[in-house]
N, C-alpha and C positions, 0 to 999 in steps of 0.2 A: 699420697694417700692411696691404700691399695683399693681395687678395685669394686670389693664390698663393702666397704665402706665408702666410696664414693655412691653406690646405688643406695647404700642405707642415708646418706645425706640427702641426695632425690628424693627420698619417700618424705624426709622431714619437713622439705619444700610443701610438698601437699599436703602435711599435717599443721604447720604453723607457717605465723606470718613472720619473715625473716626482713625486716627493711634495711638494714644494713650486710645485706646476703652475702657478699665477699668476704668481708670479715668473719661473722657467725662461722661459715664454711669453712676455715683457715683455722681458724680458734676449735669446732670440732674435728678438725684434722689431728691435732695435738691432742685430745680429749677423744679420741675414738672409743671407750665405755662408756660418754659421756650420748653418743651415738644413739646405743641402744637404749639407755635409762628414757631417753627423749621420745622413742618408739614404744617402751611398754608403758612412759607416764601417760602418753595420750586415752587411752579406753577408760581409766582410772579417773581425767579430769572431767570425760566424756560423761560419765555415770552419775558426775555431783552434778554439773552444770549443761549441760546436753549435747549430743553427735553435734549441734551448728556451733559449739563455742571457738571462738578465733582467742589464740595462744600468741604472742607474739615471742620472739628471740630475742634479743638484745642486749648491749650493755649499760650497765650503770654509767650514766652521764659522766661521773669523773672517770672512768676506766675507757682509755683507749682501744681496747680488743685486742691487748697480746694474753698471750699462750697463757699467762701467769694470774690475769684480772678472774675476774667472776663472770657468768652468764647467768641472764634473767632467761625466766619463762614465765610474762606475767598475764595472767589467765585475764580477758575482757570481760567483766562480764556490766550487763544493765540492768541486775539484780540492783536494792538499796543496799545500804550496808550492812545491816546486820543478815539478814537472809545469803549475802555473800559471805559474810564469815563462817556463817553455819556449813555455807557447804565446802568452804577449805577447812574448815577443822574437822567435817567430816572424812575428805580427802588426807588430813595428815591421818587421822585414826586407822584409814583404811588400808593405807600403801604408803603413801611418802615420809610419815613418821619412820617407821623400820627403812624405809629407801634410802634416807639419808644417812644410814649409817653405813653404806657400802661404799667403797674406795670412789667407784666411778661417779658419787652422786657430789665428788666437791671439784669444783668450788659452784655448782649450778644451786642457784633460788629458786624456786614457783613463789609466785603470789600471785595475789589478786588485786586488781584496781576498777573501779567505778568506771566504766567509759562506753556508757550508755549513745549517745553523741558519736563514737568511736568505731563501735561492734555496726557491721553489714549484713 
């Protein structure tokens, strides 16, 4: 992994929560656009759901974390649900709608999950 990208992976450490860190790490090693989409989605999820929201990384339960699977970014939040939908469909209108049509934005998901219980 070169070198700015290693510091750009640092940074993603202090912007989301990575529980499976090795891999996440490994898997954006292979995905280095994937890097920076993960650095400018944060101010964007910041704005619907607020500076304290905890993002997490990870993979979908059946996907192992090679190079080739999908990465989540699934936004926590202890909104109920419809006041969370509103503000990820706000977030696709405002950025990740058009984000996703950019090479580096596949094969990464955002969503949101309920994890009231969860969020610190």
């Amino acid at each position: 992994m070169a070198q700015s990208t290693i510091a750009k992976v640092d940074e993603l450490e202090r912007l989301y929560r990575l529980p499976d860190g090795e891999k996440v790490k490994a898997y954006l090693g292979a995905h280095p656009g994937m890097v920076d989409l993960l650095i400018e989605a944060r101010p964007h999820i910041e704005s619907q759901f607020g500076s304290d929201v905890v993002v997490e990384l990870r993979f979908p339960r059946s996907d192992g974390g090679d190079s080739d699977g999908e990465l989540l970014a699934m936004i926590q939040s202890d909104l109920d649900a419809d006041p969370s939908l509103d503000r990820f469909d706000r977030l696709w209108d405002r950025w990740w709608g058009d984000a996703t049509g950019r090479p580096e934005s596949w094969p990464l998901y955002i969503g949101v999950e309920y994890a009231r219980e969860l969020v610190q």
